[in-house]
N, C-alpha and C positions, 0 to 999 in steps of 0.2 A: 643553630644555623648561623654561619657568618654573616656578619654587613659591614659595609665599607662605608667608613663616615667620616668626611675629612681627609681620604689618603692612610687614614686606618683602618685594621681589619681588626672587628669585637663581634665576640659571640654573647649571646642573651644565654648568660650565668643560671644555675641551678644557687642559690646559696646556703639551703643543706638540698644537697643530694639524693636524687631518686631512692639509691639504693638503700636510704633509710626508713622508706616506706614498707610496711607489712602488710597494709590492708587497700585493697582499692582505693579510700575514702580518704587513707593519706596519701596517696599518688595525687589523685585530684587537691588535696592541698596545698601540696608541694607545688604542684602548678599553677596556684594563685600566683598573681601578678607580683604581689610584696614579699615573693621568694626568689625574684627575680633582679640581677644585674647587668650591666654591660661590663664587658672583661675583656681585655684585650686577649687576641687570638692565640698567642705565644702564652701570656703568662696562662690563660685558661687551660691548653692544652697540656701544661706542667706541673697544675697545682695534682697531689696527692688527696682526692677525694677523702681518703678515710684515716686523714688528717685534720679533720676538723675537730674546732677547738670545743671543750666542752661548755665553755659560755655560748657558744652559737648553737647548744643543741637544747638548754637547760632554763627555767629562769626559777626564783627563790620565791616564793610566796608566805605568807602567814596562813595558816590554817586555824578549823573549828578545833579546842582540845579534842572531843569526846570524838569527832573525825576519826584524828590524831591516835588515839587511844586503839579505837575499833582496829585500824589498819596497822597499827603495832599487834595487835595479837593473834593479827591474822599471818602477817609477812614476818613481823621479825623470829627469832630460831629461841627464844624464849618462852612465845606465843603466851605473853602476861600482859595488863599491861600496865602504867605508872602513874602517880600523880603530876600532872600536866599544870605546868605557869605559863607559859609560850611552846608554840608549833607549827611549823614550817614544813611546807610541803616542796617537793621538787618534781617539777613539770614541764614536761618535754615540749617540742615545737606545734605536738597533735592537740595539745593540754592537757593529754595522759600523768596523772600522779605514777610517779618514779623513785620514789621516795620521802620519808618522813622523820622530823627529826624533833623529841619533846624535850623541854629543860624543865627543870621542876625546881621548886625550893629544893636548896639540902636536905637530905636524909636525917644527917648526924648534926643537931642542935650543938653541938660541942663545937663542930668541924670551926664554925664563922669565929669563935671566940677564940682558940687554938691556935690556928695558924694566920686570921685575919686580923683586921680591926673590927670592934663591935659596930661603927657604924658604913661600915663596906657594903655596898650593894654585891649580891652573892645568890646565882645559881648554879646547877647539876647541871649538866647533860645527863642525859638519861636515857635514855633512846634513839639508837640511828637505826634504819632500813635503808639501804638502796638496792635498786631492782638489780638482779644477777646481770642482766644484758648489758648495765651503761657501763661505758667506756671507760677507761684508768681514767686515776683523778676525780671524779666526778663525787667522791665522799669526801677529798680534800678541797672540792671547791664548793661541796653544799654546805660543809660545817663553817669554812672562812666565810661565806655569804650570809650564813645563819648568824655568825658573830658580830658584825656589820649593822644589824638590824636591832640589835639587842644593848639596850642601856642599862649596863651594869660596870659594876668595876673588877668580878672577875668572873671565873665559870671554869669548877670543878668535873671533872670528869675520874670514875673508878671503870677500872676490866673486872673480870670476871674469870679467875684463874680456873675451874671447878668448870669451867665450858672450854678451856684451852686459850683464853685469851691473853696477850701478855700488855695490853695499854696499844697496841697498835691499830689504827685502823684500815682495816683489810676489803679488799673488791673481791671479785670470783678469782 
């Protein structure tokens, strides 16, 4: 609803939008107070709702490994799951987990002496899940987030050609 404050006209903002709610319980969160903004009436009436960005829908957390673990063999399309050194979960505005992502020491004891320095700090990715429904981007902005967090000097990643993969990482 509009108000007029100052000779300007601002509507009291949604800042993620109703229609991202699926269940009653996140309507009524949505409508907490601290989802709320003043927006001018022009630009509110212009922005494209389901254009929001996915840091305004997402945040990065560290997770339990063995969490970590259980909910890779349940979601990911391997349904195994890996030796777990760090794990990050990705969680939406409801604090729904939406994804999971483990790094583990290298597989291949060779791999660090090979192509690195022996004294390189050096992990895997090993695991990524994101939920079918998030929005593009959202695996290229959990893995940059996940990297961020993590004190190492590098972090290998293999595909899995025998499943179709070719090193890309792919949304729905």
């Amino acid at each position: 609803f509009p108000v007029t404050i100052t000779g300007s006209v601002w509507d009291i903002d949604h800042i993620i939008p109703y229609s991202y709610a699926k269940t009653e319980d996140e309507v009524y969160k949505l409508s907490h107070y601290t989802n709320l903004q003043p927006l001018d009436i022009n630009k509110n009436r212009n922005i494209k709702k389901d254009k929001i960005s996915v840091k305004e829908l997402y945040r990065v957390e560290p997770i339990d490994n063995l969490y970590a673990i259980d909910i890779i063999k349940k979601e990911h399309y391997l349904h195994r799951g890996c030796p777990a050194k760090v794990s990050f979960g990705l969680f939406d505005c409801f604090n729904n987990l939406k994804g999971v992502i483990i790094y583990s020491n290298p597989i291949s004891p060779s791999l660090k002496g090979s192509i690195f320095k022996d004294d390189l700090s050096l992990l895997e990715l090993s695991r990524v899940w994101v939920d079918d429904d998030a929005p593009k981007n959202t695996e290229s902005y959990f893995i940059s987030n996940t990297i961020k967090k993590l004190d190492v000097d590098a972090i290998v990643s293999f595909s899995d050609p025998k499943q179709g993969n070719v090193g890309i990482v792919t949304g729905k």
